[in-house]
Structures are given as structure tokens and as C-alpha cells.
C-alpha positions in Angstrom: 141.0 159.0 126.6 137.7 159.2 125.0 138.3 155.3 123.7 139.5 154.2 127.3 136.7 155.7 129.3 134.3 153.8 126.3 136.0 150.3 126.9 135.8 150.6 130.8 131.9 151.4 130.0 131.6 148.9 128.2 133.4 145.9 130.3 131.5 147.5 133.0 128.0 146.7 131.0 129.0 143.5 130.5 130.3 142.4 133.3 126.6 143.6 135.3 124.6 142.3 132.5 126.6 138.7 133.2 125.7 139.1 137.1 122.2 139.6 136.3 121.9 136.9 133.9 123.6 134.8 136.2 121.6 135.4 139.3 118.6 133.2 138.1 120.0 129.3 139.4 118.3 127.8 136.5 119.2 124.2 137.3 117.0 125.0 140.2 114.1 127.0 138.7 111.1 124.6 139.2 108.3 124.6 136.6 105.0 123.6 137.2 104.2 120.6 135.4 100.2 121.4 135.0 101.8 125.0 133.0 104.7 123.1 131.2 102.2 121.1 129.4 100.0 123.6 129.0 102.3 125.8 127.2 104.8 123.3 125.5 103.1 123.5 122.0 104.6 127.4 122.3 108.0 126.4 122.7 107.8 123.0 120.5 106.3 125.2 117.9 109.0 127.3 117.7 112.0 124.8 117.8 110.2 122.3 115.3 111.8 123.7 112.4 115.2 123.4 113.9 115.4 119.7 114.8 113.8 117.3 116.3 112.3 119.0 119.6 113.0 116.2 121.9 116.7 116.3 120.4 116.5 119.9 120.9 115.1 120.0 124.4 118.2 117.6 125.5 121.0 119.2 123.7 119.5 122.6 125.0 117.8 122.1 128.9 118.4 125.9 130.1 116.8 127.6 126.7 114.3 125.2 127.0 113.3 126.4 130.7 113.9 130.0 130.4 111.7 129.6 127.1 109.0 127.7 129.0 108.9 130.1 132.1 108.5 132.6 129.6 105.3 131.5 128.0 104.0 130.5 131.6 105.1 132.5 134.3 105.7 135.7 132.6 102.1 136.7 133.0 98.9 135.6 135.1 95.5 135.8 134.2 92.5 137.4 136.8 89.4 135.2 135.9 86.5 137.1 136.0 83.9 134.1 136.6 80.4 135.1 135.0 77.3 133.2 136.0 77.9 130.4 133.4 81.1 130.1 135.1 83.2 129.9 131.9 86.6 131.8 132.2 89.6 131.5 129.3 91.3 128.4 128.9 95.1 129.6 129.7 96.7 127.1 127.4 95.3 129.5 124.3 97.4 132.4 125.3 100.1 132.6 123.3 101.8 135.5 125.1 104.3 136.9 122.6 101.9 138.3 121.2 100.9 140.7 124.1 104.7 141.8 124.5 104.0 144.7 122.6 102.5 146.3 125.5 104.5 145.3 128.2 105.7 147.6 130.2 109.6 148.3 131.9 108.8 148.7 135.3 104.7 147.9 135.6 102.6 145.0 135.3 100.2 146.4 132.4 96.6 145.1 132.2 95.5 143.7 129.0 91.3 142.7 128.9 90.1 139.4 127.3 86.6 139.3 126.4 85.9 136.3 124.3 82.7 133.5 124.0 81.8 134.1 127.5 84.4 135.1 129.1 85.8 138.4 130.3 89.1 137.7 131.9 91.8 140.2 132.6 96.0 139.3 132.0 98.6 140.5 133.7 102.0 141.0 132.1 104.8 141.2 134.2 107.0 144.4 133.3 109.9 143.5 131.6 112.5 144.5 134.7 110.7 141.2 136.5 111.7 138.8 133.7 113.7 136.2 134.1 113.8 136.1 130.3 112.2 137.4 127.5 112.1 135.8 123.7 113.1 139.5 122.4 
């Protein structure tokens, strides 16, 4: 009984983790262009050992979206403009390696205060991912 009441659990997991994976259309999830080439160096890093990237990216369109919303819309960034005007160029975040502090269900705060700039980002929690490299 134990067993049985353990499978049904289980199917049951997978079949609402398949829903949920499945509820993002991702043939029509629109990047925008300005962030996809700001952070394609992220995801052309990280496939360059593989293949060929552009062999890659065609033999693999849906990693290759989820992977680029990921490094670009799974945070935002609060500019803090300072008389000099100079705020942090976006393209230099490389946001995995802020994931550490994301949070499950709260947008967590993390402060960047470089040559200049004091800018603030914003990690989504991890329950408002569309996907996450982990």
C-alpha cells in the first residue's frame, strides 16, 4: 500500500511539474533584441565548449531562449543616477552569480557600488522563473 500511495505521488509530481513547464508558449516568448545581445556572450560562453554555438543555437532554439531569458529577464536593475550620471553597464552582470541569494517567493535586493556607480538589482524569486540554469 505504502509503494502504491508513493507511485501515485509521484505520477502526480510529474504530471504538475509537466503543466508547469509547459505553460510558458516558448515559440512565442519574445526577447528583446537590445538584451539578447547584450547578454549572448553568457550563453555563447557557456555552449562554446560543446559545439559550434551557431550549430548549437539551431539544433537547440528552446534552451537557447529559456537560457537567454534567464541571463536577461530574470533580474532588473534600479539605476541610481549620481551627478556624473554614470550608472552600471547591464551587459557586465553575469547573473549566476547572484543566484545564491535569490530568494523562493521574494524579489531580494542585491547593491552594486562600483567606479561611480551605486545601482541596486533586483532578482526575481525563483517561483517567477520561467527557468533557471540550476
Amino acid at each position: 500500500m505504502k509503494n502504491l500511495i508513493l507511485i501515485i505521488l509521484s505520477l502526480f509530481t510529474i504530471t504538475i511539474k509537466s503543466q508547469t513547464n509547459n505553460s510558458v508558449n516558448w515559440e512565442k516568448l519574445k526577447i528583446d533584441p537590445i538584451k539578447e545581445k547584450m547578454f549572448l556572450p553568457y550563453v555563447e560562453y557557456n555552449h562554446s565548449f560543446e559545439q559550434e554555438f551557431q550549430t548549437w543555437k539551431k539544433e537547440n532554439k528552446f534552451q537557447y531562449i529559456k537560457e537567454i531569458w534567464y541571463y536577461s529577464e530574470s533580474f532588473y536593475v534600479i539605476h541610481h543616477v549620481n551627478d556624473e550620471g554614470v550608472t552600471i553597464d547591464e551587459s557586465t552582470i553575469d547573473i549566476t552569480r547572484f543566484d545564491y541569494v535569490r530568494d523562493k517567493t521574494k524579489e531580494v535586493n542585491v547593491s552594486l557600488i562600483g567606479a561611480g556607480f551605486n545601482d541596486t538589482i533586483v532578482l526575481l524569486p525563483a517561483n517567477k522563473l520561467i527557468y533557471n540554469l540550476k
